[in-house]
N, C-alpha and C positions, 0 to 999 in steps of 0.2 A: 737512225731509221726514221721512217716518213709513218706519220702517223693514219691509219689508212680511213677516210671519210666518204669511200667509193671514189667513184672515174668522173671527171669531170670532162667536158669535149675537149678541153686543152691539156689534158694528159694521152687522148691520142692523138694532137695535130703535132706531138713531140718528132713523131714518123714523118712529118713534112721537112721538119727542121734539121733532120738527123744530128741530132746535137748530144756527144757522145753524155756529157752530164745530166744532161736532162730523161736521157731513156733509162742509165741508172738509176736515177731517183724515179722513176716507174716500175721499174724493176723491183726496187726495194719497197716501194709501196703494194707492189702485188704479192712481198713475200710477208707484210704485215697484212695485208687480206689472208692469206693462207691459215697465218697465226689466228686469227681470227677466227676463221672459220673452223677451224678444231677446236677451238676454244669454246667456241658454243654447240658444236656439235662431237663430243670425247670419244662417240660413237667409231668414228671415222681413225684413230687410232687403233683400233682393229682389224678395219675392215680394210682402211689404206694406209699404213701404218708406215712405209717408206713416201719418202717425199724432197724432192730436191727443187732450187731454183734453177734453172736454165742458163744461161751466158744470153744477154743481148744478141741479136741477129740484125744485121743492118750492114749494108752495102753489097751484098753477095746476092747470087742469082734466086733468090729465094724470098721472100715476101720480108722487109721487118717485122720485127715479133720480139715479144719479151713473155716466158711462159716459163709455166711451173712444171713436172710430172709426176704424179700421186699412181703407187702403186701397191701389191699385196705382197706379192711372191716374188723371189728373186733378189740377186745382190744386183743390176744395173737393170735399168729400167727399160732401155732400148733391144735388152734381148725377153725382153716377155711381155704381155698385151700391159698396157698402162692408160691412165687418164692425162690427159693434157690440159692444162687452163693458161690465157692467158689474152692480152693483147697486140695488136695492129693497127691500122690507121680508121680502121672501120668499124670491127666490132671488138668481144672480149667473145670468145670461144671456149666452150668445156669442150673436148671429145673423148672417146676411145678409141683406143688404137694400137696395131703392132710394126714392129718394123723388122723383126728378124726374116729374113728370107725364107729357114726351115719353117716356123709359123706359116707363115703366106704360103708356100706347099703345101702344108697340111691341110688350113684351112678352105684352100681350094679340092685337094683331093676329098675331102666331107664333104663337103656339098655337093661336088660332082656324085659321089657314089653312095651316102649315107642317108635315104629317104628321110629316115626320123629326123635326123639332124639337121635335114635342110627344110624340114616343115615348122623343127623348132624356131630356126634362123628366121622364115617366112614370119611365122607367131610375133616375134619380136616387132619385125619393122611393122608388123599389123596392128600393135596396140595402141591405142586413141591415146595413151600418154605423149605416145612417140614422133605423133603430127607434129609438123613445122620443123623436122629434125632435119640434117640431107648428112646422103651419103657419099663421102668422098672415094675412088680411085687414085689412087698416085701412084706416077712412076718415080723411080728415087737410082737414078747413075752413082753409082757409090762407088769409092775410094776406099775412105774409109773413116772411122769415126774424127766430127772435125775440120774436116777438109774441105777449106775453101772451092774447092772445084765438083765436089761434089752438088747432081742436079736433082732439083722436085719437081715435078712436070704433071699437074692437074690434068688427069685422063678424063675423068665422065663426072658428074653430082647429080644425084637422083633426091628430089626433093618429097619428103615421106607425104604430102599435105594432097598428093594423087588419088585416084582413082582407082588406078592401073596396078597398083601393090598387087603383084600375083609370084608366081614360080617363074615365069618369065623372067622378073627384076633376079631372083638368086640365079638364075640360066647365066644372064646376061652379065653379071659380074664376078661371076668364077671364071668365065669365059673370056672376060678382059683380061682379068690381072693372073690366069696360066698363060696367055699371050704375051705380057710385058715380063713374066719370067724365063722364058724362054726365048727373048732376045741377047742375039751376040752383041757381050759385054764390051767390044771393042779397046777404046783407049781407059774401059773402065772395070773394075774386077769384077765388079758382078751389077746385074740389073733386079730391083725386086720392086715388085706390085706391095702396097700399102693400101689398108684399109681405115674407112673413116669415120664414123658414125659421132657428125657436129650439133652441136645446137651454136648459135650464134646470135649475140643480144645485143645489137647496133648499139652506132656511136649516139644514135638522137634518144635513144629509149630511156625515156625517167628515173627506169628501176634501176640504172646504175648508180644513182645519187641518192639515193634514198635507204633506209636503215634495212630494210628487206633484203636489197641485194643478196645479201650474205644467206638468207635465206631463201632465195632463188637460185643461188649457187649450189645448195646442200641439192634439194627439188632436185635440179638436173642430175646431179650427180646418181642420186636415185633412182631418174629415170634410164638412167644409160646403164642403170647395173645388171638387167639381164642378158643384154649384149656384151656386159665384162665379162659377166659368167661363164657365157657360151664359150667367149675366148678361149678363159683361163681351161673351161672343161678341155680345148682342141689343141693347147699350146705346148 
């Protein structure tokens, strides 16, 4: 194992070089970040208490990446909402997120129809913690877990740091991703809308190299936790 002293810019130009050794040893240094960071915060064995590292991603239709997923509930993490952390050639990314398709139903049927809940949802992206966050849409053609041929296809990102944060922004993305579920699956079994809610801390940003990191990573983790909530309450 890689002893982890934070990211330095030539642990993400690894994604230029696609150099099958060298993103493992990124890999394994983000799963001694991980160690880490529960390490100093025990708390997090509670609250996210499953935790796996990912497989390297590289050469497929889909971004490189090498990333973690920290979850509460559940035996696999891809059927209920989860946190994501990891890197690519640009930045290092925490989000929330779900990818079950029943989820994505739900979570759209809430919002379309459950005033309080889509005031609550509103609440979230309104809170001054939450600036400089964005929110992802994605289409995802799925096969099925694995599979090289399966596609991610970046629909919309609404950047929280707006103005314009109103019932409109929750209008406008239930209203996307029932649209991307409701397309015929063709050569593929099923199509399902994914939801994103990113922070993302560039590759030039200081704080990767420095002893804080780790405690910038808890920070976010905490900031995105009443959007976990919400999830976990609709999933």
């Amino acid at each position: 194992m890689i002893k982890f002293n934070g990211f330095a810019k030539s642990d993400f130009d690894v994604f230029i070089k696609k150099d099958w050794n060298e993103i493992n040893a990124i890999n394994s240094k983000l799963e001694n970040m991980i160690k880490l960071l529960y390490k100093r915060y025990p708390d997090l064995n509670k609250t996210l208490p499953n935790k796996i590292i990912g497989k390297p991603q590289i050469n497929t239709q889909e971004i490189d990446y090498v990333g973690a997923f920290l979850w509460k509930l559940g035996e696999k993490h891809y059927s209920v909402p989860h946190y994501t952390m990891g890197l690519t050639l640009n930045w290092f990314g925490i989000h929330v997120c779900f990818e079950a398709k029943d989820i994505s139903r739900k979570f759209i049927k809430t919002l379309k129809n459950n005033e309080n809940k889509r005031a609550e949802f509103l609440d979230i992206l309104e809170m001054k913690e939450a600036r400089g966050f964005i929110i992802e849409i994605n289409k995802r053609d799925f096969i099925m877990p694995g599979n090289r041929k399966n596609r991610y296809n970046p629909v919309a990102y609404i950047w929280l740091d707006k103005e314009w944060i109103d019932e409109d922004i929750v209008k406008f993305i239930y209203k996307q991703m029932d649209k991307i579920n409701n397309l015929l699956p063709r050569e593929f079994q099923t199509k399902k809308a994914h939801f994103y809610l990113h922070k993302h801390i560039y590759r030039d940003d200081p704080i990767l190299t420095k002893t804080e990191f780790i405690d910038e990573v808890y920070k976010v983790i905490q900031t995105l936790r009443p959007m976990y909530d919400f999830l976990l309450k609709i999933a």
